[in-house]
VEXZAMI-538242 format. One record per residue (C-alpha): residue number from 1; residue in three letters; chain; x, y, z. Coordinates in steps of 0.001 Angstrom, whole numbers. Layout:
! VEXZAMI-538242
[NUM, 'ALA', 'A', [X, Y, Z]] ...
END
This chain:
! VEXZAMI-538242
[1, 'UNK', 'A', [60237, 26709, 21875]] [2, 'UNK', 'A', [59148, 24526, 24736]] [3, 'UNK', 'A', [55249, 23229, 24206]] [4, 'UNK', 'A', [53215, 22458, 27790]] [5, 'UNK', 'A', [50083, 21560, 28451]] [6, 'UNK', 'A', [47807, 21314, 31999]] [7, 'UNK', 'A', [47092, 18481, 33856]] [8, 'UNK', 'A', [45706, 17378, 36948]] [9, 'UNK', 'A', [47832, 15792, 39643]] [10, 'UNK', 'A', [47480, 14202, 43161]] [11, 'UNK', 'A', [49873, 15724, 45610]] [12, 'UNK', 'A', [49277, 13900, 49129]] [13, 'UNK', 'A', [45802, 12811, 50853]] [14, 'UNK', 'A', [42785, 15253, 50150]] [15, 'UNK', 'A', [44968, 17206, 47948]] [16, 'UNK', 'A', [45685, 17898, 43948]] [17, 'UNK', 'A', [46555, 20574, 41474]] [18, 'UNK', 'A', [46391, 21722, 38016]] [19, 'UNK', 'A', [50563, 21430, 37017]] [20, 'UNK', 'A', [52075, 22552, 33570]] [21, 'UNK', 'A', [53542, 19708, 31936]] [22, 'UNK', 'A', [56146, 19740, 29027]] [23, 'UNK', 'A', [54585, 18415, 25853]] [24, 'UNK', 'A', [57042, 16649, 23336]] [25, 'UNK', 'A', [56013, 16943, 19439]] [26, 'UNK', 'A', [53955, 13976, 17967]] [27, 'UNK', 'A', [57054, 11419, 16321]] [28, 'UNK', 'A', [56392, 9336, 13901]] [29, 'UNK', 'A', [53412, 6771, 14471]] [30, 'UNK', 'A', [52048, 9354, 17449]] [31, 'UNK', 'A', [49256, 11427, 17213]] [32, 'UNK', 'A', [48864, 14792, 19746]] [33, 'UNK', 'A', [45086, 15257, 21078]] [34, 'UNK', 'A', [43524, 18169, 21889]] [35, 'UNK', 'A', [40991, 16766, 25163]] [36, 'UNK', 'A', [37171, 17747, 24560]] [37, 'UNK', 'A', [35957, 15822, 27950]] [38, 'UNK', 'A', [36935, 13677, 30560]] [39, 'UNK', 'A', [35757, 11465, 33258]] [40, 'UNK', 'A', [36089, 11061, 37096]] [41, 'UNK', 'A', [35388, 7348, 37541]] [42, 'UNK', 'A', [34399, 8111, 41649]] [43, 'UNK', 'A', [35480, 4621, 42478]] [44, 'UNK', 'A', [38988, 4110, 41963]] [45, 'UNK', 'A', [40068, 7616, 41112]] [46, 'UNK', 'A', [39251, 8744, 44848]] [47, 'UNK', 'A', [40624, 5255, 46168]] [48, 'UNK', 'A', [43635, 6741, 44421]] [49, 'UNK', 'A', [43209, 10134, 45834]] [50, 'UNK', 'A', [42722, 8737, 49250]] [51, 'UNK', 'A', [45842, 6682, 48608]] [52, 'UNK', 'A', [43648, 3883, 49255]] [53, 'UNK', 'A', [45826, 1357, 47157]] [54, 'UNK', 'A', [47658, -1363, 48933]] [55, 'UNK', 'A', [51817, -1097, 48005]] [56, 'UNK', 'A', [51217, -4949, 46742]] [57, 'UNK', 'A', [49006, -3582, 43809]] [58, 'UNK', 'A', [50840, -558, 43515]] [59, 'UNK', 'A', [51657, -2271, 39603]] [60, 'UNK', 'A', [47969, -3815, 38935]] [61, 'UNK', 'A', [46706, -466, 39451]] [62, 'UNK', 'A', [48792, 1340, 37123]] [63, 'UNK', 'A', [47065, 3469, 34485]] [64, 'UNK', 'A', [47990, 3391, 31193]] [65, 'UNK', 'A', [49599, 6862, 31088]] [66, 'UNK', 'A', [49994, 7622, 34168]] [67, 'UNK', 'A', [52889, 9429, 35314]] [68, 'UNK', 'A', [54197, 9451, 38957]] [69, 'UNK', 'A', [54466, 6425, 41563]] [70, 'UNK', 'A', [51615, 5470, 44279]] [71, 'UNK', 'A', [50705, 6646, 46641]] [72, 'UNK', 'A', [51652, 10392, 45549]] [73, 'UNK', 'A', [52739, 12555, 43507]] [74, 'UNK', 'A', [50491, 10573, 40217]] [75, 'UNK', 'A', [48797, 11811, 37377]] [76, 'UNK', 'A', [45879, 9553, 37299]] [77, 'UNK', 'A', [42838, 8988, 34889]] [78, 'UNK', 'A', [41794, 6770, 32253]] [79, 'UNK', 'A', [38652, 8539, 30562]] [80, 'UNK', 'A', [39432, 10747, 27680]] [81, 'UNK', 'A', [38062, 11977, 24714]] [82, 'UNK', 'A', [39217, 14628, 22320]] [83, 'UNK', 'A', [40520, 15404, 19165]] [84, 'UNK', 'A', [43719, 14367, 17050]] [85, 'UNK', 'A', [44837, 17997, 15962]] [86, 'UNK', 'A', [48295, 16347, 14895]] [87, 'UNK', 'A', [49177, 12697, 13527]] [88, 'UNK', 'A', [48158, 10333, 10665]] [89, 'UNK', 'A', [45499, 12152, 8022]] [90, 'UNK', 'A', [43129, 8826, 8812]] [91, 'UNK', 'A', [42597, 9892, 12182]] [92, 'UNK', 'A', [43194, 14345, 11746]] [93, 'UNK', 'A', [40293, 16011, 13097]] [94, 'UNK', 'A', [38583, 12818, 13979]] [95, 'UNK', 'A', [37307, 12369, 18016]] [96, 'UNK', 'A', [38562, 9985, 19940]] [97, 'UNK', 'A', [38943, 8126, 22973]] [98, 'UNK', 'A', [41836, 7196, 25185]] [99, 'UNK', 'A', [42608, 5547, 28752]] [100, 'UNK', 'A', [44569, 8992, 29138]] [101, 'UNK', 'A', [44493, 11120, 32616]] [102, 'UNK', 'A', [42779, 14765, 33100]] [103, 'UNK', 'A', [45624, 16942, 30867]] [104, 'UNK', 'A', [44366, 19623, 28370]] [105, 'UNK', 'A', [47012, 18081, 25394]] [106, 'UNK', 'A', [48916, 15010, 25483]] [107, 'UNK', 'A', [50840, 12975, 22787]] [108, 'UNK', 'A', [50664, 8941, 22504]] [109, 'UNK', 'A', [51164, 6050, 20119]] [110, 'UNK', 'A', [48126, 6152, 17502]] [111, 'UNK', 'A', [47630, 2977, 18825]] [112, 'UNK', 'A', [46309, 3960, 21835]] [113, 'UNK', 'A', [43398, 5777, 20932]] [114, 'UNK', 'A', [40199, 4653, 19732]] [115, 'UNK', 'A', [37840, 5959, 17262]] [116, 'UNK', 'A', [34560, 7307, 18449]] [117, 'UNK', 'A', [31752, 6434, 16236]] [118, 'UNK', 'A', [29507, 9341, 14198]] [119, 'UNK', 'A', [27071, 7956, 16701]] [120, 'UNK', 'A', [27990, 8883, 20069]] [121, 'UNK', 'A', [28664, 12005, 21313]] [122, 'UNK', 'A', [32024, 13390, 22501]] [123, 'UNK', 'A', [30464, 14452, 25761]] [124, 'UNK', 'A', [28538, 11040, 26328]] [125, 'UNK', 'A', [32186, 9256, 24789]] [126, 'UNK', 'A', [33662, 9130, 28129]] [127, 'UNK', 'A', [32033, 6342, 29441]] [128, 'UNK', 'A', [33540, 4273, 27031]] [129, 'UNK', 'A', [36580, 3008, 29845]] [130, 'UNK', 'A', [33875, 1811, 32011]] [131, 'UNK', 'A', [31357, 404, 29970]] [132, 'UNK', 'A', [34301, -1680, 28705]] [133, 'UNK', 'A', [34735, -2915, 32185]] [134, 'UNK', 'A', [30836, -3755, 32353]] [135, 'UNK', 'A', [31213, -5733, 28671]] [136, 'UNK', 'A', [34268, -7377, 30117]] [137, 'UNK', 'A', [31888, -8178, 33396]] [138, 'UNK', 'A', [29579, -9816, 31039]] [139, 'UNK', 'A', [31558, -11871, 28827]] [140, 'UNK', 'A', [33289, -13425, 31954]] [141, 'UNK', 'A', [29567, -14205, 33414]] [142, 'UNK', 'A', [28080, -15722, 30198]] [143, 'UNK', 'A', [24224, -15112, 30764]] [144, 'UNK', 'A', [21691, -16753, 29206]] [145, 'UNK', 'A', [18208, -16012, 27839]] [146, 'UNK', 'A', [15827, -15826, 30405]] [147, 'UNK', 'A', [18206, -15043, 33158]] [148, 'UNK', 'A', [17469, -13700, 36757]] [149, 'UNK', 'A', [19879, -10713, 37324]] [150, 'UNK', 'A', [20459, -8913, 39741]] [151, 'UNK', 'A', [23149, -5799, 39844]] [152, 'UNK', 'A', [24032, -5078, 43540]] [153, 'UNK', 'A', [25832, -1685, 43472]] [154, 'UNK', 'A', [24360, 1030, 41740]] [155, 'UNK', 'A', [27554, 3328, 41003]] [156, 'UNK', 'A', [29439, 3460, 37602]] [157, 'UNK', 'A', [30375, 644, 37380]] [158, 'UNK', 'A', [27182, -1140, 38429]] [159, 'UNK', 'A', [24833, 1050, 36471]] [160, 'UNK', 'A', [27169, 380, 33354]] [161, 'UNK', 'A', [26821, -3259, 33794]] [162, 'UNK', 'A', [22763, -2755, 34360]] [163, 'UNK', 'A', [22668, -617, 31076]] [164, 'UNK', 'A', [24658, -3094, 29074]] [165, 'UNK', 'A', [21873, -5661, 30063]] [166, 'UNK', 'A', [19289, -3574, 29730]] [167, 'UNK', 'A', [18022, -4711, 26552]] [168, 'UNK', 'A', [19268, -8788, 26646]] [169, 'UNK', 'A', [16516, -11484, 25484]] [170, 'UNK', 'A', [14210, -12445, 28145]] [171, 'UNK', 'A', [16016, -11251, 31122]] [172, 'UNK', 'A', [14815, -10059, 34403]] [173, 'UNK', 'A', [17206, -6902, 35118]] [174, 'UNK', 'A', [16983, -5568, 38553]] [175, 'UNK', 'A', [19226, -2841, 40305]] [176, 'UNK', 'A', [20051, -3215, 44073]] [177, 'UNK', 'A', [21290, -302, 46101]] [178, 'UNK', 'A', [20755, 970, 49626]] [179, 'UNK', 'A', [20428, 4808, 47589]] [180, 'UNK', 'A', [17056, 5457, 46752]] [181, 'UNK', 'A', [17732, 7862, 44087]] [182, 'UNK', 'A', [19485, 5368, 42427]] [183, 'UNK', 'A', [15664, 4268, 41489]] [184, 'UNK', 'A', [16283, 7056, 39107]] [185, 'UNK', 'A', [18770, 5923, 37036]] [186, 'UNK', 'A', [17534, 2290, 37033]] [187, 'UNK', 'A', [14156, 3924, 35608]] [188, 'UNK', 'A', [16041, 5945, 32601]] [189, 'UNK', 'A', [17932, 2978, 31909]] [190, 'UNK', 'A', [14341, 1193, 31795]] [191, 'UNK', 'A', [15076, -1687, 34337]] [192, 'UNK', 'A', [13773, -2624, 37672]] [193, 'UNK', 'A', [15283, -1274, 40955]] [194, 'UNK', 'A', [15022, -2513, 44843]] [195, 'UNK', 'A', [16260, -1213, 48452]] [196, 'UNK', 'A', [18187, -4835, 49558]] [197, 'UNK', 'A', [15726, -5864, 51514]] [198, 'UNK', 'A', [12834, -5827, 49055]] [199, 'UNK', 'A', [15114, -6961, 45757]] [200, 'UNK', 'A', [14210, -10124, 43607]] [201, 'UNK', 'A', [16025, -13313, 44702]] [202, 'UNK', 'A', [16053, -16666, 43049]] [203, 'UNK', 'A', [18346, -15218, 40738]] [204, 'UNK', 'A', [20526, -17117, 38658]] [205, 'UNK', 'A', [23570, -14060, 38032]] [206, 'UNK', 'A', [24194, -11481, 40313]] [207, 'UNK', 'A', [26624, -9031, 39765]] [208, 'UNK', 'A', [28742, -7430, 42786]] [209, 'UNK', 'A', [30082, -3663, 42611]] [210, 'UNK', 'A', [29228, -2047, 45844]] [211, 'UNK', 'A', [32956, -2910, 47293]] [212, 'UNK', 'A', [30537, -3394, 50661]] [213, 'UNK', 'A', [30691, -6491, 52805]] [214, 'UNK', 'A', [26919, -6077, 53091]] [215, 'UNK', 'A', [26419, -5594, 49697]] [216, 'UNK', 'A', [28259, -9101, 49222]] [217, 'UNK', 'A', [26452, -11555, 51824]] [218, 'UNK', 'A', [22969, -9606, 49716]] [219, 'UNK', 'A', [24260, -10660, 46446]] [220, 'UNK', 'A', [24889, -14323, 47957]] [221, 'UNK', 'A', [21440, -14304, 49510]] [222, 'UNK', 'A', [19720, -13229, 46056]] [223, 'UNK', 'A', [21359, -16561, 44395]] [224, 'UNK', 'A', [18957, -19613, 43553]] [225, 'UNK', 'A', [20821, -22817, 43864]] [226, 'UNK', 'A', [23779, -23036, 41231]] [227, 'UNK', 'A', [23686, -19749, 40983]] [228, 'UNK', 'A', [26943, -17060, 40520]] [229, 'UNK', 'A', [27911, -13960, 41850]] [230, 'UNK', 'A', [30229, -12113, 39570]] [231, 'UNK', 'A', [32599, -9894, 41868]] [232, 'UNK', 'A', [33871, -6442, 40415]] [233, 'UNK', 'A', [34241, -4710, 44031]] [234, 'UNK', 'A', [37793, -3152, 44251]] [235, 'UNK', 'A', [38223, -3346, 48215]] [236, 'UNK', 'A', [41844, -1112, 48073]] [237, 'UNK', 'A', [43948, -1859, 51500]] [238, 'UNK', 'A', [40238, -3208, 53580]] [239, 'UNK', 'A', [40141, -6737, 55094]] [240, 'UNK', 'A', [36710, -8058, 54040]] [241, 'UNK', 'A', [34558, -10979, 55569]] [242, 'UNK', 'A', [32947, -13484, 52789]] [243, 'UNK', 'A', [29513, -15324, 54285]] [244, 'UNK', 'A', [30362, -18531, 53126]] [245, 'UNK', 'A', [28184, -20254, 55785]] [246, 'UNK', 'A', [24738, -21068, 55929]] [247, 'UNK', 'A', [23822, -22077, 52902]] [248, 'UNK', 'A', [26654, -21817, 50317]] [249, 'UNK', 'A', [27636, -25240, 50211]] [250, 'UNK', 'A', [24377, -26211, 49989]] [251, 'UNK', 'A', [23093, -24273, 47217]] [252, 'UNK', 'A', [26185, -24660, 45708]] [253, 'UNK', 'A', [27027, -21007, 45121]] [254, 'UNK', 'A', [29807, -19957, 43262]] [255, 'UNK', 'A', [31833, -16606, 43507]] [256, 'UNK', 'A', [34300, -15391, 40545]] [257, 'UNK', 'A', [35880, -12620, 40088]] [258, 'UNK', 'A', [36228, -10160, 36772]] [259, 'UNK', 'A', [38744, -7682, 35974]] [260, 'UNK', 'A', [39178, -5358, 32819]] [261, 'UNK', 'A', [42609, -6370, 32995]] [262, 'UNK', 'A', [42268, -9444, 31142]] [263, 'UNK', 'A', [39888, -9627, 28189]] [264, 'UNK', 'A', [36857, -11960, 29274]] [265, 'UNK', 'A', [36943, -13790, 25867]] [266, 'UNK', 'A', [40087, -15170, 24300]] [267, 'UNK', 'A', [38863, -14473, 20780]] [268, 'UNK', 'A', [38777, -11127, 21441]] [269, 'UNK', 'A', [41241, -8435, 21786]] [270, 'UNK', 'A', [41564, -5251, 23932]] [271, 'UNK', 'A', [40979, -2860, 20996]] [272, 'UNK', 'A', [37737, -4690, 19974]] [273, 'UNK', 'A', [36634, -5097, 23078]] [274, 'UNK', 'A', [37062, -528, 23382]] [275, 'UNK', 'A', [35276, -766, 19997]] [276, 'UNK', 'A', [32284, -2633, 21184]] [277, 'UNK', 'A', [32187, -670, 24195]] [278, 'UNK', 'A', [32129, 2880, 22486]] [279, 'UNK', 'A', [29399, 1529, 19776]] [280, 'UNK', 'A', [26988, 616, 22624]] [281, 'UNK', 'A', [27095, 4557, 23487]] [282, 'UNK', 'A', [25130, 5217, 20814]] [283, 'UNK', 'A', [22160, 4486, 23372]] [284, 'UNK', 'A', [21420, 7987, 25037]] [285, 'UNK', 'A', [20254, 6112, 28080]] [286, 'UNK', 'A', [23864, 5743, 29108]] [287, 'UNK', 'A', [23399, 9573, 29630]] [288, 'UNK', 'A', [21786, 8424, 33254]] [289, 'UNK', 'A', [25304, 7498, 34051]] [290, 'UNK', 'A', [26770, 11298, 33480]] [291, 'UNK', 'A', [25738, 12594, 36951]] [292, 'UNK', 'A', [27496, 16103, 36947]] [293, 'UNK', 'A', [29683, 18393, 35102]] [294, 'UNK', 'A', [32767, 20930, 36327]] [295, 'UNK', 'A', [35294, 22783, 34309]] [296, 'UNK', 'A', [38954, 21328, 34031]] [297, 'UNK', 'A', [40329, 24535, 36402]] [298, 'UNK', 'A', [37841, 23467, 39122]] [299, 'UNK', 'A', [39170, 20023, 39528]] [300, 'UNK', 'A', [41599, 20714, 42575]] [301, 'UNK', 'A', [38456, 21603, 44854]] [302, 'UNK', 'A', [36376, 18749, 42880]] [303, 'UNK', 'A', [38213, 15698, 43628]] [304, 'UNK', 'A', [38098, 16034, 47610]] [305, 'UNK', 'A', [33905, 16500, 47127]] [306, 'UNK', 'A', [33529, 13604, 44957]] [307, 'UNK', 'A', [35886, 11611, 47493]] [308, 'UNK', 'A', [33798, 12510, 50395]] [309, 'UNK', 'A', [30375, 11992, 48809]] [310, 'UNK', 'A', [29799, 15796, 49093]] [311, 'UNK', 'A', [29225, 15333, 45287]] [312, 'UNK', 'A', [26975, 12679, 44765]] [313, 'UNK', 'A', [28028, 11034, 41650]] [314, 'UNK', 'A', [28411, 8262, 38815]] [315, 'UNK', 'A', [30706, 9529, 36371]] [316, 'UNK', 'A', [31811, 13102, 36622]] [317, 'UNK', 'A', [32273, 14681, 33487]] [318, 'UNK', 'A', [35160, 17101, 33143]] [319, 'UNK', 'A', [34558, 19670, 30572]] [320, 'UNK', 'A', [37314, 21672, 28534]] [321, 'UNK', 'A', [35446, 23624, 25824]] [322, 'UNK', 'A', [35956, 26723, 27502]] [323, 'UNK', 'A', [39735, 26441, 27607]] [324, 'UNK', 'A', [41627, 29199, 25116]] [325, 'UNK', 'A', [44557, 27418, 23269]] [326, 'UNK', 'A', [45337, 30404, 21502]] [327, 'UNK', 'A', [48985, 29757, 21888]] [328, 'UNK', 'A', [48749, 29216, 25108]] [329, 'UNK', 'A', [49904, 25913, 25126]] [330, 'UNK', 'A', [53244, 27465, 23937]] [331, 'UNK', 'A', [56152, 29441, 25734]] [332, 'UNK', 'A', [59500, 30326, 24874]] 
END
């Protein structure tokens, strides 16, 4: 008996396809999941599919499961949630989440998946890679109470940072993009939005996810003196100019970067820093974050809408409820 499963892959430039896949049995200390949902996060997933990535970071921007080399063919993805159908009784039946690519089945350590709380939702679950990168964002830019913030960059990872600060003690929250309907999602996550020209300055934090040069020099301009700007932008292969004339010296500005990669607190590991990120989903206004929904089948035509902005988007949520495993996943 030989046991496959579906998954998405990229082929070349513009192009992917739904592939069967040969799925070994769950050994011992593995679990198999059945996938519920997954995520497109638009960012890097089309800088993959454009085969954006520059050969030297060809290893930085590995996935965790991914299978295949840059720039093509890859299976690539790192927001899923489903359910262990086969491992351990602790986790059996229980949801969970996993830095795992689009595929309808997959095995992996136990290890590598993460418990989703009674809480949060499967379907809102998927977030949970990203808002992990927006608690990492935070713990490597150490706001205080009473802060001036400003969040230039209203996509995923933006928005996630935005919601994450949504609620801190005495802060001034405000979302910067050059989209006006990202006004929306700034008002469901209850926090103040501006076009650059008309956003808050004298701010003493401002985070940086546009991965735009103008979007930069506006996150420099909205510093007070001292202040930091926190750069998440992932720039792929593009040459980028940094404004650090005028006044940068003399307000002594300061620009660091911050990367999931590394866990922003060294008393704190990787799995409770995916813990902390999937208990802050319990908030339904992280919902403002799921922009748009498509069956797993559909992804081939999909990806190359999301890449071109065709599909406007945050997180794209890939759905798989509809998908018969009625032996399916099984051929002799």
């Amino acid at each position: 008996m030989t046991r496959t499963a579906s998954a998405f892959w990229l082929n070349e430039s513009g192009e992917g396809e739904v592939r069967q896949v040969t799925l070994a049995g769950p050994g011992p200390g593995e679990v198999e999941v059945r996938t519920l949902f997954s995520g497109v996060s638009r960012g890097t997933e089309t800088l993959v599919f454009r085969g954006g990535v520059p050969e030297n970071q060809y290893a930085v921007m590995r996935a965790p499961f991914q299978e295949g080399e840059f720039p093509w063919p890859v299976k690539y993805g790192y927001l899923n949630v489903g359910v262990v159908e086969h491992g351990p009784e602790r986790l059996r039946g229980r949801t969970v989440f996993c830095l795992y690519p689009h595929q309808t089945r997959y095995v992996v350590p136990e290890t590598a998946v993460t418990l989703v709380p009674d809480t949060v939702p499967a379907a809102r679950a998927v977030l949970a890679g990203t808002v992990e990168t927006a608690v990492n964002a935070v713990w490597d830019a150490r706001p205080l109470i009473g802060d001036r913030i400003a969040v230039v960059g209203g996509g995923m990872v933006g928005s996630s940072i935005a919601a994450v600060l949504a609620t801190f003690p005495g802060a001034r929250v405000q979302l910067v993009d050059a989209d006006p309907a990202r006004a929306a999602v700034a008002d469901q996550l209850g926090i103040g939005f501006a076009l650059p020209g008309n956003a808050l300055d004298g701010c003493d934090l401002v985070f940086h996810a546009s991965a735009t040069e103008p979007g930069l020099t506006t996150a420099l301009n909205l510093l007070a003196p001292e202040g930091r700007v926190v750069e998440l932008s992932w720039y792929g292969d593009r040459k980028i100019a940094v404004p650090l004339g005028e006044f940068f010296h003399s307000r002594r500005l300061t620009i660091r970067s911050s990367q999931v990669g590394t866990v922003g607190r060294p008393d704190r590991t990787y799995a409770e820093r995916m813990a902390l990120a999937l208990d802050l989903l319990a908030d339904d206004r992280f919902d403002a974050l799921i922009t748009g929904d498509s069956r797993f089948e559909e992804l081939p035509d999909v990806m190359p809408k999301l890449a071109d902005g065709e599909i406007p988007a945050l997180c794209h949520r890939i759905d798989y409820s509809h998908i018969n495993y009625g032996g399916s996943h099984v051929s002799e």
